[in-house]
N, C-alpha and C positions, 0 to 999 in steps of 0.2 A: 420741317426742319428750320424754314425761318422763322417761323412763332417760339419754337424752344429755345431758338441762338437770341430773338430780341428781349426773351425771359430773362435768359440770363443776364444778359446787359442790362437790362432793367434791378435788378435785382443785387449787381454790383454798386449801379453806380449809385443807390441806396445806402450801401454799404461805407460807402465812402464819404455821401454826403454828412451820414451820421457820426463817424470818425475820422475827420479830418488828416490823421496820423498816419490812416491807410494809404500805402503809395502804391502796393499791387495788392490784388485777388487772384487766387487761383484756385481754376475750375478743375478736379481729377475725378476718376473713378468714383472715389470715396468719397468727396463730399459733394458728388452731385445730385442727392435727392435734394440735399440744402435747399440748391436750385430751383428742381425741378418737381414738384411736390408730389406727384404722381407718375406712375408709369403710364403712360397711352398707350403704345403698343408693346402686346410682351407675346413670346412663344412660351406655351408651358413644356417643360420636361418630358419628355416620356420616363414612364415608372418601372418600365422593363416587366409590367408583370399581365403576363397572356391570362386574355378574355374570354369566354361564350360572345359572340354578338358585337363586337369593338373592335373596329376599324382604325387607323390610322391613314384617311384621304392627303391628298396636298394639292393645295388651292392658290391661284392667283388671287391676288387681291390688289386695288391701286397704291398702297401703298409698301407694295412687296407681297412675297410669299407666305401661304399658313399652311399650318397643321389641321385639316379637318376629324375629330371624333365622329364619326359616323353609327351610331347604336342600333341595334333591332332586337325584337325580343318575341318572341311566337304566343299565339295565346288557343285556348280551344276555340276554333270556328269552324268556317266554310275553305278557307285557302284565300280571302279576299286582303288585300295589302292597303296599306294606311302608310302617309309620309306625312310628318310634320317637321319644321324646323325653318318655316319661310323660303320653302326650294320654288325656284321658279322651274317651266315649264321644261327647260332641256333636261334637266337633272331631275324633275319626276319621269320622264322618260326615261332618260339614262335605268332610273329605278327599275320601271315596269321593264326592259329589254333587260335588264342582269335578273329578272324573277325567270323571265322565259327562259334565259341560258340555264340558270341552275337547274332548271326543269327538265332540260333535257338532258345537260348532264345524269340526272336522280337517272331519268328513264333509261338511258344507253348505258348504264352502270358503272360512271366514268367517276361516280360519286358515290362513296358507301354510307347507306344510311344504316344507323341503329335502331332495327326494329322496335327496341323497348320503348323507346318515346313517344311511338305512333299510337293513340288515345283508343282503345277499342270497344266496341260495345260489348253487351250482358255476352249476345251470340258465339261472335267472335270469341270472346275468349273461352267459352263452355265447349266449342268446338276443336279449338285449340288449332284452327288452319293458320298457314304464317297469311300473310296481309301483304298486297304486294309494296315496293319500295314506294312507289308513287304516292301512296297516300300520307304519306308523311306530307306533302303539301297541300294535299287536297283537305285534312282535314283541323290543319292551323289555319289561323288569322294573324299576319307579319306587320309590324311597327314600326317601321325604321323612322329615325329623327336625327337631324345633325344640329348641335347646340351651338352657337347660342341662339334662341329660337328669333330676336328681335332684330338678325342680323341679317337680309335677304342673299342667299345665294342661288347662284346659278352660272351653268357652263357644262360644255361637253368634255367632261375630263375624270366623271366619278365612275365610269362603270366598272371598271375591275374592282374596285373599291366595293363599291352595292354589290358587285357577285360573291365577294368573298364573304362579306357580312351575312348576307343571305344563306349560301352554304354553311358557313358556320350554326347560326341559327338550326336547320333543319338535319346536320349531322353530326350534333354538339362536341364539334371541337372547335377546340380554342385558337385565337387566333395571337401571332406572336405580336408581342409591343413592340420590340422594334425594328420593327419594317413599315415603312410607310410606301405609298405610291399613287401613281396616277397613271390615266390611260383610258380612254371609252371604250367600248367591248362592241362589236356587233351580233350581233343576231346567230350568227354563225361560230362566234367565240373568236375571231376573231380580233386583238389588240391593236387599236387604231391611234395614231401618232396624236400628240396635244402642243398646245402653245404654253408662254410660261413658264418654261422649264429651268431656267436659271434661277429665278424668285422661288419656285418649288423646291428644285436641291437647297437653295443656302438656308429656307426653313426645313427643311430635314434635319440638314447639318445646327442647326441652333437648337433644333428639339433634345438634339443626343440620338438622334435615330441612328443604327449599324446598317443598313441596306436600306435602297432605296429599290423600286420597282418603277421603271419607263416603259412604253414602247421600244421595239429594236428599231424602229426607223429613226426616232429621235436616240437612239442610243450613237447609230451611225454617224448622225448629221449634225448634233447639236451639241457635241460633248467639249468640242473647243470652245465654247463660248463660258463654261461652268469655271467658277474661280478655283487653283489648284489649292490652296485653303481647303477646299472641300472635297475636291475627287482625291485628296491625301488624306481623308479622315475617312470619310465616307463611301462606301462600297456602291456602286452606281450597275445593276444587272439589265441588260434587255431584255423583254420579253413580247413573243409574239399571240402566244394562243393563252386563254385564260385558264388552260390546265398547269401551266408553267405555274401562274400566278397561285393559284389553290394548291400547289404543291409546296410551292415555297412559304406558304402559310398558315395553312390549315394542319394543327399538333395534337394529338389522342388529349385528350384528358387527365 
């Protein structure tokens, strides 16, 4: 903020050096790219229009709160998972702990899969036996990548985020745009409280996101600290298990 404020002051008293005549400048809305010739930090929009595989994360960052794009996209394999996008080590975790949870949601059948997607062989289908739900992971290869790839993230805060993306992928529905959230997930589905959470809602609120998804412990404990600016636009839900979360998310096709 002080590099952009001595910009502009540089950039005035230019102005003035060169016409004398000048006895104020003023800086608005409107003529502040004049100023400031680029944007440094910007939130993009949400486009309001539900995905396969597209997430909407929220991240701390030291200069405020983001929006993270979270993508995945399933390929013919083995079931073996692939992260790119510079995540460091908590958040490839976070990854592989939301592949385990989805997984057992698939098995306890807490999760409907469509059989048609799951790739069969010659046998299989000359047989015409159904194929149990499960293999719908055993016999993808999953992708996940959070953009922008040159940008290293990491923290405990993407799991519900990763499960839903995940699920999405393996039960091809779509996931709504605008809902963003945050929150790690345990092993047990479990939704575990995060830090951050003021910088996260007012980039919700900047995205144009309608809901937002927290933890109910931070729902409980941290919601005085959030500007009323924003719990007056923006719909702020607590959630504990990550069935809440896939429910409020995951939409047929």
């Amino acid at each position: 903020m002080r590099r952009r404020i001595a910009d502009i002051i540089r950039k005035t008293a230019k102005r003035i050096l060169e016409d004398p005549s000048t006895l104020k400048v003023s800086v608005t809305l409107k003529n502040l790219k004049d100023f400031l010739e680029k944007t440094v930090f910007e939130i993009e929009k949400t486009d309001h229009i539900n995905h396969i595989g597209v997430v909407n994360g929220l991240a701390w960052t030291a200069v405020g709160g983001d929006v993270l794009k979270i993508e995945a996209i399933r390929i013919n394999g083995k079931g073996t998972l692939q992260l790119t996008g510079s995540l460091g080590d908590v958040m490839k975790e976070s990854a592989r702990i939301a592949l385990s949870v989805v997984k057992t949601l698939i098995d306890t059948g807490k999760i409907t899969v469509d059989h048609s997607i799951i790739p069969l062989s010659v046998a299989e289908r000359e047989s015409a036996i159904a194929v149990d739900a499960s293999e719908v992971y055993k016999r993808f290869d999953l992708h996940i990548h959070v953009p922008d790839g040159a940008t290293p993230k990491d923290g405990p805060s993407a799991g519900i985020a990763m499960c839903t993306v995940i699920a999405s992928i393996l039960t091809e529905k779509k996931v709504r745009a605008d809902i963003a959230m945050t929150g790690e997930v345990s092993l047990t589905g479990n939704v575990l409280p995060i830090g951050g959470l003021k910088e996260k809602l007012i980039a919700a609120h900047r995205a144009g996101m309608k809901l937002a998804l927290i933890p109910q412990k931070n729902y409980e404990r941290d919601l005085d600290d959030i500007p009323d600016e924003v719990k007056n636009v923006l719909e702020i839900r607590g959630v504990s298990r990550i069935e809440e979360v896939l429910a409020a998310l995951l939409i047929d096709v």
